[in-house]
C-alpha positions as CSV (number, residue, x, y, z in Angstrom):
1,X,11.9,-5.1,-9.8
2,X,12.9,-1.5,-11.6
3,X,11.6,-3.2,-14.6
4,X,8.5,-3.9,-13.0
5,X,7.7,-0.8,-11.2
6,X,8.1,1.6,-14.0
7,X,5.4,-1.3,-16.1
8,X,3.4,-0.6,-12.7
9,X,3.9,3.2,-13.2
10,X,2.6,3.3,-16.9
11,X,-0.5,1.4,-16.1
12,X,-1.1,3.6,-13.0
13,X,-0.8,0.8,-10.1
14,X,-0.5,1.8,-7.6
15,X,1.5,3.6,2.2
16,X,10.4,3.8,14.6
17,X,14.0,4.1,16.1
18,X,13.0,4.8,19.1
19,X,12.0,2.2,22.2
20,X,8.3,2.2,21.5
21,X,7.9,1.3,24.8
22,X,8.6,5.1,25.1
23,X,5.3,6.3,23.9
24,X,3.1,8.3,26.0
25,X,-0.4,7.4,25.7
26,X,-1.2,9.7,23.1
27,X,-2.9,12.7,24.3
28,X,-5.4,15.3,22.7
29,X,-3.8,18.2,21.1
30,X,-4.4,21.8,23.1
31,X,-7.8,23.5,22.0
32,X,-8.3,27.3,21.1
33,X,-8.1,29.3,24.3
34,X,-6.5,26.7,26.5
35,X,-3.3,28.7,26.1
36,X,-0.9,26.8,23.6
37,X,-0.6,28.2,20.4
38,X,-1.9,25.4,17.6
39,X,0.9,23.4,15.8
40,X,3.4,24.2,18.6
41,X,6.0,22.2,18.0
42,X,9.1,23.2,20.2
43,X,7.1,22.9,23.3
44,X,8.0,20.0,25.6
45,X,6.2,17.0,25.5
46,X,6.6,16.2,29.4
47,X,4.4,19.7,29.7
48,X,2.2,18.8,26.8
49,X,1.4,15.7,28.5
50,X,0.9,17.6,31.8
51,X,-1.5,20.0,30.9
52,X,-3.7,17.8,28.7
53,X,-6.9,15.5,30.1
54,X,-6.5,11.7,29.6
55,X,-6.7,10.4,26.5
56,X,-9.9,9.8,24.8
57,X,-10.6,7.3,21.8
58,X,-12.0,9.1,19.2
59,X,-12.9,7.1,17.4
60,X,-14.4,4.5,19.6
61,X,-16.1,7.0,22.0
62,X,-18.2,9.3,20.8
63,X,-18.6,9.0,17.3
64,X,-19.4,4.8,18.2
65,X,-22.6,6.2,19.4
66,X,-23.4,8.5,16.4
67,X,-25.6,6.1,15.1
68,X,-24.1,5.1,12.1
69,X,-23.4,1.2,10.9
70,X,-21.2,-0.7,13.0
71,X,-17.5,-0.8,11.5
72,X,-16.8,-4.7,9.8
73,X,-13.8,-4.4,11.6
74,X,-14.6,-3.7,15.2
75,X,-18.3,-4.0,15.7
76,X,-18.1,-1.7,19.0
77,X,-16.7,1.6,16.6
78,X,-19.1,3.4,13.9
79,X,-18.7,2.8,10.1
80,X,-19.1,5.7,7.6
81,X,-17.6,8.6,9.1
82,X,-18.2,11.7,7.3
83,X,-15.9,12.0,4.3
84,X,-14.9,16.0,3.3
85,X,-14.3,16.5,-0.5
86,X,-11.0,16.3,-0.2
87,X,-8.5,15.7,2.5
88,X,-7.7,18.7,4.2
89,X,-3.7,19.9,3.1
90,X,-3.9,23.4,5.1
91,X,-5.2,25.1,8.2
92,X,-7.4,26.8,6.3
93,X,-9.6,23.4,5.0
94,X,-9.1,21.9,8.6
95,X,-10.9,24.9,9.9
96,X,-13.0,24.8,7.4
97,X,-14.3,21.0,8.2
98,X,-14.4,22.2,11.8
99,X,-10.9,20.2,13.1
100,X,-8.8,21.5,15.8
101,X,-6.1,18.9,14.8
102,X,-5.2,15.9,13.3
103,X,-5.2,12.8,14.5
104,X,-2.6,11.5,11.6
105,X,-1.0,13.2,9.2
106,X,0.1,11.5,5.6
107,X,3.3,13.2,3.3
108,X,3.6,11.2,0.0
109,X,5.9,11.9,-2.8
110,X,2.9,12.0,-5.3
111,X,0.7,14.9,-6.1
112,X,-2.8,14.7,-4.8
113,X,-5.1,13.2,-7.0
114,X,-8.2,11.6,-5.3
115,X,-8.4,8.5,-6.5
116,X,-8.1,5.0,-5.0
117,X,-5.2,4.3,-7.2
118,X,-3.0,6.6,-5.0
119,X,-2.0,4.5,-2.1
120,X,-2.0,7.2,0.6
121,X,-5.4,9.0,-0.6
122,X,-6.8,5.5,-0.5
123,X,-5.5,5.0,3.2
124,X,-7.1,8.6,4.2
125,X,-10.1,7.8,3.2
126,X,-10.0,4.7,5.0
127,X,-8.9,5.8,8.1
128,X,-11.3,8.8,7.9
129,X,-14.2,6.4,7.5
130,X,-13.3,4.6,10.4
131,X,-13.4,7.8,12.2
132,X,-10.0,9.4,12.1
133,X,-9.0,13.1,11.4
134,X,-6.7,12.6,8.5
135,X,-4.3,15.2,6.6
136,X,-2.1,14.8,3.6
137,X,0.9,16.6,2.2
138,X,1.7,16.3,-0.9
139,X,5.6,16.7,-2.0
140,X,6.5,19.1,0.5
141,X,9.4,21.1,0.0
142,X,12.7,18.7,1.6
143,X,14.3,22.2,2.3
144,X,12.4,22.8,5.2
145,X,10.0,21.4,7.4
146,X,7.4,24.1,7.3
147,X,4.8,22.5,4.4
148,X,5.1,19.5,7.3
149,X,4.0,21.6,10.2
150,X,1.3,23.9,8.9
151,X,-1.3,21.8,9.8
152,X,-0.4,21.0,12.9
153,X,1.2,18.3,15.3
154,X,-0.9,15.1,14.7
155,X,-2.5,13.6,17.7
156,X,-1.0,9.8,16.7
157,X,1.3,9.2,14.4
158,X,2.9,10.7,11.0
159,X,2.9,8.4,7.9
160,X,5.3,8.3,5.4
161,X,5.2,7.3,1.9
162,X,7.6,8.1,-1.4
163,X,4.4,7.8,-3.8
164,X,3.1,5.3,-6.4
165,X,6.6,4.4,-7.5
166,X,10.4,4.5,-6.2
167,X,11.7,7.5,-5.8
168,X,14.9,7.2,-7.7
169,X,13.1,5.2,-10.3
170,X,10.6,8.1,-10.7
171,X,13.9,10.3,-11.4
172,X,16.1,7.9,-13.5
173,X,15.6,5.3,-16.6
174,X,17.5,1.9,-16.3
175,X,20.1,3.7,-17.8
176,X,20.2,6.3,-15.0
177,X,19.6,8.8,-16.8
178,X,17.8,11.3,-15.4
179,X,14.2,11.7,-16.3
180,X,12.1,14.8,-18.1
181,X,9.0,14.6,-16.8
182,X,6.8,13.0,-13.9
183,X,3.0,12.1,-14.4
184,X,2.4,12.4,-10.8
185,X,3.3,16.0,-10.7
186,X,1.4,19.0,-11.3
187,X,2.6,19.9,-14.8
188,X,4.4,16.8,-15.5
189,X,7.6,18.5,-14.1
190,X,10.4,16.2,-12.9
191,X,12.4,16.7,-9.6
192,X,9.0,17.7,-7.3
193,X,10.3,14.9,-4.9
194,X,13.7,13.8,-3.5
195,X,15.7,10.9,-4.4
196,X,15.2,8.3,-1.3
197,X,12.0,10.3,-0.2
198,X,11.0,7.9,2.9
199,X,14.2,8.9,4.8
200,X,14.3,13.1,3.5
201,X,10.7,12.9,4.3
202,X,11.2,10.8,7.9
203,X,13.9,13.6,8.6
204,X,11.4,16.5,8.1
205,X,9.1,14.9,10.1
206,X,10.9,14.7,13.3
207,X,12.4,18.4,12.3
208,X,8.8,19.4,12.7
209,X,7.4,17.3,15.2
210,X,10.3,15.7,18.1
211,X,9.0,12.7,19.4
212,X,6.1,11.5,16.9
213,X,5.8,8.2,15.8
214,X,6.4,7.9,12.3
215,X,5.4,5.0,10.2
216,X,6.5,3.9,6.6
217,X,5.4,2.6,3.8
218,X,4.0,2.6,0.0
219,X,6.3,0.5,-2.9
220,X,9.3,1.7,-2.0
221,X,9.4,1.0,2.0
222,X,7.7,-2.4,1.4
223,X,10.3,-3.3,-1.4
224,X,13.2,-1.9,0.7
225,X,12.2,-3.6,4.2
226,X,15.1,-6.2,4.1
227,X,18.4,-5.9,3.0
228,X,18.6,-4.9,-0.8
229,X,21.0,-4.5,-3.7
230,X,20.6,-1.0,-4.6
231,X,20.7,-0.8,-8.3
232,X,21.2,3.6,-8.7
233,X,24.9,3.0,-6.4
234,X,25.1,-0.6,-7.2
235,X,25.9,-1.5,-3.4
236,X,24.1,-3.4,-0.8
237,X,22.4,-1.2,1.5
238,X,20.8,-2.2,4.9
239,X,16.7,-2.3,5.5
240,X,15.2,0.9,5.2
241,X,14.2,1.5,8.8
242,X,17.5,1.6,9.9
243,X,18.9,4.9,7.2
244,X,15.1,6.5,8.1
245,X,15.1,6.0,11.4
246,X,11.3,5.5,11.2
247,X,9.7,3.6,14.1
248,X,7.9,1.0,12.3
249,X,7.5,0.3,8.1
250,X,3.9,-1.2,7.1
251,X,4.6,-3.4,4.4
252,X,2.4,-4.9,1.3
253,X,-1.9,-3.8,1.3
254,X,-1.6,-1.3,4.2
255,X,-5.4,-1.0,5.7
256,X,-5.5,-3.1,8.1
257,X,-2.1,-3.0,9.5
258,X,-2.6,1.0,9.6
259,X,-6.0,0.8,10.7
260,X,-4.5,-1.1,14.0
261,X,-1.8,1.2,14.4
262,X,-4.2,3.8,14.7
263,X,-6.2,2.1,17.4
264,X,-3.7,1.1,19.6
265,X,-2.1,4.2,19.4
266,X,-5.0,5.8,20.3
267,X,-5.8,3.5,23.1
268,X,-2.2,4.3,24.4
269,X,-1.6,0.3,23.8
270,X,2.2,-1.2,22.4
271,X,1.7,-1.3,18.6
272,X,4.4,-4.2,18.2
273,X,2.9,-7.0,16.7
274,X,0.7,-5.5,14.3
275,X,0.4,-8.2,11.3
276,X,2.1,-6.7,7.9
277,X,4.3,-4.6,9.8
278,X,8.3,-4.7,10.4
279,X,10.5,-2.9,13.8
280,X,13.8,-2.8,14.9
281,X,14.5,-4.2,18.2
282,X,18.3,-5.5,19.9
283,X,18.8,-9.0,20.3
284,X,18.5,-11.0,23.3
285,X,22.2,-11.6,24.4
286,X,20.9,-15.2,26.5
287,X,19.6,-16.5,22.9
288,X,21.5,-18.8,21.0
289,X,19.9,-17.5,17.8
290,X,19.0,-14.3,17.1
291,X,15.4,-13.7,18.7
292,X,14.4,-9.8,19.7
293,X,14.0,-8.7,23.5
294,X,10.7,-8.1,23.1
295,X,8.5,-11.3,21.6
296,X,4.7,-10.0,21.3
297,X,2.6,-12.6,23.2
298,X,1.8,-15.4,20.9
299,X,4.6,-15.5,18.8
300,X,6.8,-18.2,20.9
301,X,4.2,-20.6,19.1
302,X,4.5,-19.4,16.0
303,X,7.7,-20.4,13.9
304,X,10.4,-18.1,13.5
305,X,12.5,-17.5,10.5
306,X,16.0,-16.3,10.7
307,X,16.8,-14.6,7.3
308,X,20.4,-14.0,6.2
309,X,22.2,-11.3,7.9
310,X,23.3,-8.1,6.5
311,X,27.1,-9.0,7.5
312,X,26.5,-12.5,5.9
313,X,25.3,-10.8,2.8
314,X,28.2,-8.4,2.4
315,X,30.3,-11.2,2.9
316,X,29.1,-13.5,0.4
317,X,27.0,-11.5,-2.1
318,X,25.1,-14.8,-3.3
319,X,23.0,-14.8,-0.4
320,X,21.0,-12.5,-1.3
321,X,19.2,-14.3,-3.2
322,X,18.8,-16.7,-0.3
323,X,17.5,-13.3,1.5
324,X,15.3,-13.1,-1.9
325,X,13.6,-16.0,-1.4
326,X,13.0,-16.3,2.3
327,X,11.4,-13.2,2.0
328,X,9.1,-14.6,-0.4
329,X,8.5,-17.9,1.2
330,X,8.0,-15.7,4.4
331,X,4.7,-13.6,2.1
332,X,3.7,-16.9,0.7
333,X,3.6,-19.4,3.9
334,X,1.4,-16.6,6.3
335,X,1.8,-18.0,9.6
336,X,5.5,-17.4,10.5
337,X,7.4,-14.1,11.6
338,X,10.8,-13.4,10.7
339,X,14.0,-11.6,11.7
340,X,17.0,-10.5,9.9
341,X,20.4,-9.3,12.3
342,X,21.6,-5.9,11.0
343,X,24.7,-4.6,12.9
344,X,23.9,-4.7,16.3
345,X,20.2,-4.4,15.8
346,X,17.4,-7.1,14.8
347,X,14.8,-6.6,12.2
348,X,11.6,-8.3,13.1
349,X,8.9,-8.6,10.5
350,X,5.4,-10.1,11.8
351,X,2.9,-12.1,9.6
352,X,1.9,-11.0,6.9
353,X,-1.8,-9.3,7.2
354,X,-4.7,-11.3,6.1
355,X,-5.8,-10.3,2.8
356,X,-9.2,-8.1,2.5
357,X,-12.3,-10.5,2.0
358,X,-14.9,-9.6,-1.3
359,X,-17.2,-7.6,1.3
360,X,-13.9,-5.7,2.8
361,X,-12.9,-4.5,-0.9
362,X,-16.6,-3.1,-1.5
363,X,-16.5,-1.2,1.3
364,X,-13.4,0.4,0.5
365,X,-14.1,1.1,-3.3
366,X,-17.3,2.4,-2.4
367,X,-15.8,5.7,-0.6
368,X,-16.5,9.3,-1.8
369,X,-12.8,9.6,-4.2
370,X,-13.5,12.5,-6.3
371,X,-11.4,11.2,-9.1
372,X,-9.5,14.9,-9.6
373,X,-6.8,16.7,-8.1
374,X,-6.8,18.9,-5.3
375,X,-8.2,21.9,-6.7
376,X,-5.2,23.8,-5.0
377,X,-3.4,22.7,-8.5
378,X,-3.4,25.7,-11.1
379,X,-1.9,22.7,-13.3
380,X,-3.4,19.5,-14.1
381,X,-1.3,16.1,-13.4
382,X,-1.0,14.2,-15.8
383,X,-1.6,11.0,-14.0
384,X,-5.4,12.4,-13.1
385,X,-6.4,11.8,-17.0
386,X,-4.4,8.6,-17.4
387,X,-5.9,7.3,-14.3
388,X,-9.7,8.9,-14.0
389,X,-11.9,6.0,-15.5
390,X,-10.1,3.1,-14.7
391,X,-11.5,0.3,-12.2
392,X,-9.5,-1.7,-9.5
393,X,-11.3,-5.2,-9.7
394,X,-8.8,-6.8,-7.8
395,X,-5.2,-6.7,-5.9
396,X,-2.6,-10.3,-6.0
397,X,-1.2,-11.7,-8.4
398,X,-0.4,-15.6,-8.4
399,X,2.3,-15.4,-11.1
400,X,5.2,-14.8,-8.8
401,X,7.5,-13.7,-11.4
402,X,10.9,-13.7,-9.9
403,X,11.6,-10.1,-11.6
404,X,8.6,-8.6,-10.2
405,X,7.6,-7.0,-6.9
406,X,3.9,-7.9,-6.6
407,X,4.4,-10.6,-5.1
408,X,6.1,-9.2,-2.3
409,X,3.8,-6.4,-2.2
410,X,0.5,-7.0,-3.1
411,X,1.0,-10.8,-2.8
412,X,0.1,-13.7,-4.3
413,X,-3.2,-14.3,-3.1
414,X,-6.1,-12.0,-4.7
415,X,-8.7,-10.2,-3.7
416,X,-11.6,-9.3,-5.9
417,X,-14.4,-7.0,-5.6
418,X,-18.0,-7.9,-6.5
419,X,-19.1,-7.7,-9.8
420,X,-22.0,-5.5,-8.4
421,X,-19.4,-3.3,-6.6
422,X,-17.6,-2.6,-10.1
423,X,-20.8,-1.8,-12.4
424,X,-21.8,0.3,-9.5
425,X,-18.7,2.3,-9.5
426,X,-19.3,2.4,-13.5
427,X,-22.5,3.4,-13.0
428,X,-21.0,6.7,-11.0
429,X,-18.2,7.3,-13.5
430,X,-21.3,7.4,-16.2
431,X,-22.4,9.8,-14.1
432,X,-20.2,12.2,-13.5
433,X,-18.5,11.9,-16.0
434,X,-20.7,11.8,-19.5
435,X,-22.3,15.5,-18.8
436,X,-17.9,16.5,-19.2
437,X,-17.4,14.5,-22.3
438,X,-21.1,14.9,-23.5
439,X,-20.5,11.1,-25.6
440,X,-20.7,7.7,-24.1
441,X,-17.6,7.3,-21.4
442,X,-14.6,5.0,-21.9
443,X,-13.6,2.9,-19.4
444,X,-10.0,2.8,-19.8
445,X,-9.4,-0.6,-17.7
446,X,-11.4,-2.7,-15.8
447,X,-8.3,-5.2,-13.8
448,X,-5.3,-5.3,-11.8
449,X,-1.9,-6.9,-11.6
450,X,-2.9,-9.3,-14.2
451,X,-6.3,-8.4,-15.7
452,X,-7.9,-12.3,-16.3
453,X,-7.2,-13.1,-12.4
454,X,-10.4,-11.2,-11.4
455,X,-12.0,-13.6,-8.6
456,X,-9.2,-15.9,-8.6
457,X,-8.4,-18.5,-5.7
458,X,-6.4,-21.1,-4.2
459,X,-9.1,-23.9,-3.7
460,X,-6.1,-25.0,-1.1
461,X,-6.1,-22.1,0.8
462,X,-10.2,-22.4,1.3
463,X,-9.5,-24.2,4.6
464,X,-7.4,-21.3,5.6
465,X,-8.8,-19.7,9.0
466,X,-8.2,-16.3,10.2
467,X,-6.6,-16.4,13.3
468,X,-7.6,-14.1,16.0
469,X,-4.9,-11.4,15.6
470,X,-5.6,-10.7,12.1
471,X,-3.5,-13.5,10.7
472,X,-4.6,-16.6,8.6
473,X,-3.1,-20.3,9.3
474,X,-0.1,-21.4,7.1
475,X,-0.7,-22.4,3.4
476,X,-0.3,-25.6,2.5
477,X,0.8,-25.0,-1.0
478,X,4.4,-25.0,-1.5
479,X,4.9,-23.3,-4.7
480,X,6.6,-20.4,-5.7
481,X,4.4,-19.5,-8.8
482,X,0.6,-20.5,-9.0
483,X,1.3,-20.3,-13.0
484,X,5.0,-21.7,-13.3
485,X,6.1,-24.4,-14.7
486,X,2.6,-24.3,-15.5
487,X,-0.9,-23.1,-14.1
488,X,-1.5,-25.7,-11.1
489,X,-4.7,-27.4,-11.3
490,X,-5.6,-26.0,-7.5
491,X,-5.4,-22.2,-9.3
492,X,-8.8,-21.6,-10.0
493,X,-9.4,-18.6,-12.7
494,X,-12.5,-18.5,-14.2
495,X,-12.6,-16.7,-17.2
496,X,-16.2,-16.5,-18.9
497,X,-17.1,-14.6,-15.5
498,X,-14.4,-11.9,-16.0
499,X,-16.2,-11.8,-19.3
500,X,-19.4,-11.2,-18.0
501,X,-18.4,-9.1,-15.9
502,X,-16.5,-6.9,-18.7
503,X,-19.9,-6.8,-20.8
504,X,-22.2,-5.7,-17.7
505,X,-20.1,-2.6,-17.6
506,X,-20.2,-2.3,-21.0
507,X,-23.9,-2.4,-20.7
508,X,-24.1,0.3,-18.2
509,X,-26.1,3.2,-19.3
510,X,-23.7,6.2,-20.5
511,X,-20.5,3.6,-20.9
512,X,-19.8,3.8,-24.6
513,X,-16.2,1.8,-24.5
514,X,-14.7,-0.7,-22.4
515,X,-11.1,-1.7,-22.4
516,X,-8.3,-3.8,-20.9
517,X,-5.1,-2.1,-19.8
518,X,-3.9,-4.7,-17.4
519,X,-1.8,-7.2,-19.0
520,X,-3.9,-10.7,-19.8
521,X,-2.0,-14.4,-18.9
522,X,-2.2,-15.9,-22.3
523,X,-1.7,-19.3,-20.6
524,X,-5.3,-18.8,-18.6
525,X,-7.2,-17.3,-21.4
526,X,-6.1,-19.9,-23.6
527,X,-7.8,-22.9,-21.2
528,X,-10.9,-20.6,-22.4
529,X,-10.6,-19.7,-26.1
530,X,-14.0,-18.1,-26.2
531,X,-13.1,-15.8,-23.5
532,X,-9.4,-14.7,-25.5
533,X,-11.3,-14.0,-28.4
534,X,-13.9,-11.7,-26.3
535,X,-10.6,-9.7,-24.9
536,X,-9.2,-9.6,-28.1
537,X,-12.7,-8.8,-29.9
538,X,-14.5,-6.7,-27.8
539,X,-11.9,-5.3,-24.9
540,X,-9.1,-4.0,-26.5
541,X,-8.4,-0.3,-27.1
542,X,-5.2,-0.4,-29.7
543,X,-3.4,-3.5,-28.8
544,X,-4.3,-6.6,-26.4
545,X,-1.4,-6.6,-23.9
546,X,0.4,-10.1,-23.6
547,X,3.4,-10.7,-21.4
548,X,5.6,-13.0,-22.7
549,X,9.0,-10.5,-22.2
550,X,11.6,-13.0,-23.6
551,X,12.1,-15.9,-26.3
552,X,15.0,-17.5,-24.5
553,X,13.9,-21.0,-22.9
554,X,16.6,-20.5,-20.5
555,X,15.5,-16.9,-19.1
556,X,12.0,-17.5,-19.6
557,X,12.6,-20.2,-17.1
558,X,14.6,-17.7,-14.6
559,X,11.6,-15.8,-14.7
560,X,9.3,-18.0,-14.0
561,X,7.6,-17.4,-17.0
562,X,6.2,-20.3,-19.7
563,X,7.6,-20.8,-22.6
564,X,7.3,-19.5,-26.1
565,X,5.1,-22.2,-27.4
566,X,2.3,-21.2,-25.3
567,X,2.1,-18.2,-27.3
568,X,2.6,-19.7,-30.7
């Protein structure tokens, strides 16, 4: 997964332990001239609570009737909320946009570049569309908690993310060596962000604000849910909500999972349950197997599995690789929940969420990213340049390499935007971007995960409904790998349209270049020959990027890779 991650990093991939049955309904913050002093944070939430009116939805009161479109995902809240240039990261930009306070407040461990490949810019936006006051602070200082409080207490919750990559593997090679430079830092300066930032950045949090939910999540809370082997001490350590002391982690694509948080947070409703999310509750003592006090309704139909525990692990080190692959099965199969005993506590995971539909990832490209860093910055980040023309055309990847984390965190299912979606978004780059360079632009990728998935699909998984809390029924494919031992015949991936679909942005007025930076499956393009030759031909800036990452039969196959003769 290290391996993986920093391959991720290059090609610019890229968001509670307390009862939540505690939670006030979550009331308004004070307004100017009511008495409290803005971003109070030492005063007591019993008088807080006093003192304000009953909670209102913002987001499904009074900007539902604003007249914009109704919201694809609840038809009774407006769509389109006004977007501000960029997300506020002071007082002084809140005031600016007219804000009192947030409603949730986002710290990631990255820089702030606005651009969709940044995982908590991308979930700003989103939220903020759906009609959300949403901050972000970008590697505060872990010294204090002032950089977390300047804006204010957040109305909801606080999210918590370490950035684009681990932590520790943004600060040390596989060697552990300690690292020079960071692209996702202003100046390319290493050590802006702490080793394990989710828990120094959990800590500041309730410093700064006692008693506010705080929610996980990004790469390295979603790769970190479970139990893990911790390469940098080479020990076992125990799932990350437990050292963070977080209330709940969001794990894999996180817009609809926070998206619900918000809601029912705001609606003063229990946010256990939430699909794509994990919690820490304590067992049920009258169980024979572990099974969590609290079960959210529904879930006694659904099947439950019981992943190796933490003391089972220690014990016998080989099963975490049982863990490994229960985990995986638990991604893969969609329907089940699962929970993993840890000490005296139970980790319960839900469903995975459903995967974003074509329309879903339209709508969510198509918000206002400015493709630039905060202008704040009086040095550029070197992951802005590396990152500004490059197109998402789709999340997934149905490899399921057994070294590589997608699968666990983006999954193995795709989703593609609309070929119409991507020239569009070409169309803008041309744009605003060509009157800069004063030359025809260069789209520097046009992919994903694997770049020649692009519209790919399970024609098993077509009968797949979505259940009614956000869910889809279980997949009746039993694979591990949609490509290994060798591309199943239900794997549908198309490649003359991924073609065509390269070309049409290639034909879009002020686009001089197009190239692919994502890494191509030989084994698919090769079903098409015409299409290879078109990467190889007409898409490739340098060097057409294969994977085949070893020659030995034996750890090819341990990989779940092919082997060698496919590329001979």
């Amino acid at each position: 997964p290290a391996a993986c991650l920093w391959l991720r990093r290059l090609q610019g991939r890229f968001l509670v332990r307390r009862k939540p049955s505690s939670f006030p309904a979550p009331a308004r913050p004070a307004r100017s001239g009511d008495g409290a002093r803005r971003g109070d944070v030492s005063e007591p939430r019993a008088v807080r609570r006093e003192r304000t009116s009953a909670p209102a939805s913002r987001a499904g009161d009074a900007r539902a009737r604003s007249g914009r479109p109704a919201d694809p995902w609840c038809p009774s809240v407006a769509w389109g909320a006004a977007q501000p240039s960029f997300l506020p990261m002071s007082r002084e930009e809140m005031d600016a946009l007219g804000w009192d306070a947030l409603d949730v407040l986002l710290i990631n461990g990255d820089a702030y570049v606005d651009h969709p490949s940044f995982g908590a810019v991308l979930l700003g936006r989103w939220l903020t569309a759906h009609g959300f006051r949403v901050g972000l602070v970008a590697q505060p200082r872990w010294d204090t908690p002032d950089d977390i409080a300047r804006m204010g207490r957040p109305r909801l919750f606080a999210g918590v993310s370490a950035g684009a990559v681990d932590s520790l593997l943004a600060h040390y090679t596989a060697f552990r060596k300690k690292r020079h430079d960071d692209a996702y830092t202003p100046g390319g300066r290493a050590g802006a962000r702490p080793n394990r930032a989710c828990i120094v950045y959990t800590n500041l949090v309730r410093r700064a604000f006692p008693g506010l939910p705080v929610a996980l999540g990004g790469i390295e809370a979603s790769t970190r849910r479970v139990s893990h082997y911790d390469f940098w001490t080479d020990s076992l350590r125990r799932p990350l909500l437990l050292d963070a002391k977080a209330d709940i982690l969001i794990y894999g694509m996180g817009e609809r999972a926070i998206l619900e948080l918000a809601r029912r947070l705001d609606r003063g409703e229990d946010w256990r349950g939430i699909p794509g999310t994990a919690w820490l509750d304590k067992s049920d003592a009258a169980e024979a197997s572990p099974r969590p006090r609290f079960v959210p309704c529904g879930w006694d139909k659904r099947p439950c599995m019981t992943l190796p525990s933490h003391a089972e692990i220690l014990a016998e080190p080989k099963k975490l690789l049982t863990l490994t692959r229960d985990v995986e099965r638990h991604v893969h199969r969609r329907d089940a929940w699962a929970v993993q005993p840890v000490e005296d506590r139970l980790l319960v995971m839900a469903p995975p969420a459903a995967i974003l539909t074509t329309e879903e990832m339209d709508a969510l490209y198509a918000l206002p990213f400015r493709r630039t860093a905060h202008p704040s910055y009086t040095e550029p980040v070197p992951a802005e340049e590396m990152l500004r023309t490059s197109i998402t055309a789709h999340r997934g990847c149905g490899g399921g390499c057994s070294f590589c984390s997608l699968a666990l965190h983006q999954g193995r299912r795709l989703s593609s935007r609309s070929q119409a979606s991507i020239v569009e978004e070409a169309a803008r780059l041309a744009a605003e971007l060509r009157g800069r360079r004063g030359r025809g632009l260069a789209i520097s990728d046009v992919g994903g995960p694997t770049a020649n998935m692009w519209n790919g699909r399970c024609a098993l998984d077509e009968k797949a409904a979505r259940q009614p809390d956000g869910t889809e029924s279980a997949s009746s494919c039993g694979r591990t790998s949609c490509c290994y031992p060798s591309v199943c015949r239900h794997f549908e991936t198309p490649q003359a349209p991924y073609v065509a679909l390269l070309r049409a942005v290639a034909a879009v007025p002020g686009v001089g270049h197009v190239r692919v930076a994502s890494g191509v499956r030989a084994d698919m393009a090769l079903r098409e020959p015409e299409a290879l030759a078109a990467y190889a031909e007409e898409f490739t800036g340098g060097q057409l990027k294969l994977a085949p990452e070893h020659c030995a039969p034996g750890v090819l196959a341990a990989m779940r890779k092919p082997p060698l003769e496919v590329f001979e």
